[in-house]
C-alpha positions as CSV (number, residue, x, y, z in Angstrom):
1,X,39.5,106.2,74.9
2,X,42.4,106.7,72.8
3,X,44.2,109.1,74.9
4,X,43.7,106.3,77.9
5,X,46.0,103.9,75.2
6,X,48.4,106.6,75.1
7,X,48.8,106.6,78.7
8,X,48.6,103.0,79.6
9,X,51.0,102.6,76.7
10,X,53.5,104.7,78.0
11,X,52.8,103.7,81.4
12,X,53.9,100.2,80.4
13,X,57.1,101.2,78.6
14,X,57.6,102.9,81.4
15,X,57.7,100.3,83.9
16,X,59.3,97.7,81.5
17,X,62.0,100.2,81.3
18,X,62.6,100.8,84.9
19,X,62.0,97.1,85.8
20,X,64.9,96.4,83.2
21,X,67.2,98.3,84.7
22,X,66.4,97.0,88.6
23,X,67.2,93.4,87.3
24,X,70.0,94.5,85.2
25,X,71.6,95.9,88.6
26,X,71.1,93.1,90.4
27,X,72.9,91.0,87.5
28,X,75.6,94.0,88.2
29,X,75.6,93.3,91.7
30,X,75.8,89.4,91.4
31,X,78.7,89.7,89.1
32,X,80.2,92.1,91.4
33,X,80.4,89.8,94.6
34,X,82.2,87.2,92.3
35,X,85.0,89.7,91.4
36,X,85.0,90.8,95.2
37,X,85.4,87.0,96.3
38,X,87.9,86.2,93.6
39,X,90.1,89.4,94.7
40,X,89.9,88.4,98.8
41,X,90.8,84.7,98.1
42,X,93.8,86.1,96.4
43,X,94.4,88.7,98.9
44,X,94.6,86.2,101.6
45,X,96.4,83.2,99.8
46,X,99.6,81.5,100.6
47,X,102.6,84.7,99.2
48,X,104.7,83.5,96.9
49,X,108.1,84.2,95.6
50,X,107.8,87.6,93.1
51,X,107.0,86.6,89.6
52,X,109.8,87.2,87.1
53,X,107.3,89.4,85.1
54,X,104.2,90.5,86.8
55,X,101.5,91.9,85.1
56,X,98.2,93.4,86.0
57,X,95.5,90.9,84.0
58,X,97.7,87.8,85.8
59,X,99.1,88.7,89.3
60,X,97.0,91.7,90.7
61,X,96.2,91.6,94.2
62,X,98.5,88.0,94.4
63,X,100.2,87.7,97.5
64,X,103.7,87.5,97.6
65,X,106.7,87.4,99.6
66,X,110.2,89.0,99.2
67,X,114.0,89.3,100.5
68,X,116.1,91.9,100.0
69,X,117.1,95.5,101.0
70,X,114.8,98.8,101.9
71,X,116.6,102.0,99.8
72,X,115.9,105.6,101.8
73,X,114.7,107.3,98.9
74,X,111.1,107.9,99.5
75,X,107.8,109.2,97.5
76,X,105.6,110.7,99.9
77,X,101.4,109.9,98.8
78,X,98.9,112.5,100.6
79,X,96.1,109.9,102.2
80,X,93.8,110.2,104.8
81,X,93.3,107.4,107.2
82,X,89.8,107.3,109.3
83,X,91.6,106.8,112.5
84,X,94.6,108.8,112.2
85,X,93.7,111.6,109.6
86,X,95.7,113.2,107.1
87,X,99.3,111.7,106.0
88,X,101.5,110.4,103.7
89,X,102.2,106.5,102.2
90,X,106.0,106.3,101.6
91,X,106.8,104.3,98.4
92,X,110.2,103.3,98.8
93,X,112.6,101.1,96.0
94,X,113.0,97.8,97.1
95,X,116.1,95.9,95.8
96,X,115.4,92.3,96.3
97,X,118.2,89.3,96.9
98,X,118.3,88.5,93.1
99,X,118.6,92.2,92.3
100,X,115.4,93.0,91.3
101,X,114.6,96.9,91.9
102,X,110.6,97.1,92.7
103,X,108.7,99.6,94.3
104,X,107.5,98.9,98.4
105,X,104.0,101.0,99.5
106,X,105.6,100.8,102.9
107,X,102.5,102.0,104.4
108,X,101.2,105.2,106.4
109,X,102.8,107.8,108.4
110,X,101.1,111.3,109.7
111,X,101.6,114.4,108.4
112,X,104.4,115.6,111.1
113,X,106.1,112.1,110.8
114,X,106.6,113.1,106.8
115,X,110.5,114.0,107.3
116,X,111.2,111.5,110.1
117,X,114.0,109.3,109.9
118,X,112.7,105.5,108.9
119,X,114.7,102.6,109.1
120,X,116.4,101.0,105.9
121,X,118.5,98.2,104.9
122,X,118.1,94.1,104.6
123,X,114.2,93.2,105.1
124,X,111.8,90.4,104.6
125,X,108.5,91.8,103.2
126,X,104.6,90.1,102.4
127,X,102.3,91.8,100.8
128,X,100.4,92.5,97.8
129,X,100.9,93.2,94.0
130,X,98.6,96.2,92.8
131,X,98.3,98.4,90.5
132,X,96.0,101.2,91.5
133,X,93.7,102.6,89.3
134,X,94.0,106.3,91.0
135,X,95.1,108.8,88.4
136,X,93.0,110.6,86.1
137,X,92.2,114.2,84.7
138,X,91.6,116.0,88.1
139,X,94.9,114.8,89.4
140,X,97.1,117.2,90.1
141,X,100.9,116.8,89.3
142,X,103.4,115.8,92.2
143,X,104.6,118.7,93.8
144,X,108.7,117.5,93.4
145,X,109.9,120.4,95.8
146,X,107.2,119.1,98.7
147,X,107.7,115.5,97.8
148,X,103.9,115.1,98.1
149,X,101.9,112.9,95.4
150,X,98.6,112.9,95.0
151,X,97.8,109.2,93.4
152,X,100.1,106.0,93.2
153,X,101.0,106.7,89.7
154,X,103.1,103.1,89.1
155,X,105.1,103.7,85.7
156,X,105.5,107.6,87.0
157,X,106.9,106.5,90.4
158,X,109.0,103.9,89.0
159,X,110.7,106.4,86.8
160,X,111.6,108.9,89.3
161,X,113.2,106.2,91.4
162,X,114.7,104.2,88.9
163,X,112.7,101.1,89.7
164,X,111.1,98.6,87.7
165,X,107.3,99.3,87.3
166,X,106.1,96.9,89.8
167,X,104.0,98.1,93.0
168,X,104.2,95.7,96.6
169,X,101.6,97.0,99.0
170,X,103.2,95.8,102.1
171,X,101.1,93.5,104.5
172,X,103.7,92.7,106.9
173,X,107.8,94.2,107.1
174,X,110.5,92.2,109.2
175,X,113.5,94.7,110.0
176,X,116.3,93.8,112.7
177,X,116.3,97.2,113.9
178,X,112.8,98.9,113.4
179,X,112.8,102.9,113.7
180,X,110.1,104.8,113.7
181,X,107.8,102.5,112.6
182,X,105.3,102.6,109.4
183,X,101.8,101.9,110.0
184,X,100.9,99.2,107.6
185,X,97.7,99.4,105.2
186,X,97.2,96.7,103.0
187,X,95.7,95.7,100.1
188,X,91.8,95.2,101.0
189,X,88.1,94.9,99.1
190,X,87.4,97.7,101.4
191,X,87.3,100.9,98.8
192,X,86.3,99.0,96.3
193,X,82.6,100.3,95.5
194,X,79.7,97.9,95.1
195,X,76.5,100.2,95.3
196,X,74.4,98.0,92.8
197,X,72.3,97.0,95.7
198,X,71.3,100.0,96.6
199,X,71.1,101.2,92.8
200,X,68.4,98.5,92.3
201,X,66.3,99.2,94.9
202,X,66.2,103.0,93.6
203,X,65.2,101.5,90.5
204,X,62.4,99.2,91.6
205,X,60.6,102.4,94.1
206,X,61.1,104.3,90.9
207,X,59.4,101.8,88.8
208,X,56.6,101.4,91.8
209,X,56.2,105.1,91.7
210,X,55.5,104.9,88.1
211,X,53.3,102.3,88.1
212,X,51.1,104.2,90.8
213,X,51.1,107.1,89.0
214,X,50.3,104.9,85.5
215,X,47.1,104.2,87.5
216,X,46.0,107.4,89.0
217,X,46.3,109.2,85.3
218,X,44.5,106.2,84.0
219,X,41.3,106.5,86.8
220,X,41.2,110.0,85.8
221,X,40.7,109.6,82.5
222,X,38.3,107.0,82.8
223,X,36.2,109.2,85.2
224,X,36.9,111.9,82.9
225,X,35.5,109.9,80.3
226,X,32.6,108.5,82.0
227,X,31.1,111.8,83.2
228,X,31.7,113.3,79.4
229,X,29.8,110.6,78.4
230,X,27.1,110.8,80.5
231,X,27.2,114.8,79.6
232,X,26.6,113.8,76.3
């Protein structure tokens, strides 16, 4: 009898545990659509003129719209794209009408497009402010003779090109003479992961499992009980 307490004792911590951590990523998940929702409503609302000092807590993601002048120098980002494979994003410095020096994600180009000429000069630019969380440990250094980075590293990339730490993922670029043109990719909810979901529903078979199990080990040692008993 007292190892049958054990078990259904366990059994139940058990499935309070798992069933706590099912609800819990639900909560997660819940929470996580509401940051999803509050990042495409300011993806998608009216650009406005740059701030005067952007910061990541206030403006990421805000739309925004600029005038000014594309530089040539260019920071080359290894990406891969689903639909046209391996490539670079060229980061460019952006000096807008009121002289403001910012970096410009100008968008994607394939690997044998890398050391094509691209046009420069005045343009009118929408897009995004972001600041990409992209760089850790296992990120190797640029390689500065290949001019291929491996993560949009803002305060790095504003260094090397003498810019002011401030990242425009470019939605949309007006030239008056457009060569060799950058595929665009803006700023989307896209890679952003949201797996609770399916993290909760792991959970919950998990704690269904358990339970099941709970119940066979308790039959058992009921029966194991009983026909000691009647042994006896």
């Amino acid at each position: 009898m007292a190892r049958s307490y054990f078990l259904a004792l366990v059994g139940g911590l058990g499935l309070v545990a798992l069933l706590s951590l099912g609800i819990w990523q639900l909560q997660r998940l819940d929470w996580k659509e509401g940051v999803l929702a509050t990042i495409t409503a300011r993806i998608n609302e009216t650009p406005i003129a740059l701030p005067d000092a952007p910061t990541p807590k206030e403006d990421a993601y805000r739309a925004v719209t600029l005038t000014g002048a594309l530089m040539p120098e260019e920071l080359h980002v290894y990406w891969v794209t689903s639909d046209q494979g391996p490539g670079y994003r060229v980061i460019s410095p952006f000096v807008t009408d009121q002289g403001r020096r910012v970096l410009l994600d100008r968008g994607f180009v394939t690997a044998k497009a890398k050391l094509d000429s691209r046009s420069v000069g005045a343009a009118a630019v929408t897009g995004n402010l972001l600041w990409p969380d992209e760089v850790d440990s296992l990120t190797p250094a640029p390689d500065s003779v290949g001019n291929i980075w491996y993560a949009r590293d803002v305060e790095a990339m504003a260094a090397k090109l003498g810019t002011q730490p401030v990242l425009i993922v470019a939605r949309d670029v007006n030239m008056a003479h457009a060569v060799n043109s950058i595929t665009p990719l803006p700023v989307s909810t896209q890679n952003i992961p949201n797996n609770h979901l399916q993290y909760a529903i792991t959970w919950f078979l998990l704690a269904l499992v358990w339970a099941a199990m709970t119940g066979l080990f308790l039959l058992r040692s009921r029966k194991g009980a009983s026909a000691q008993q009647l042994k006896s």
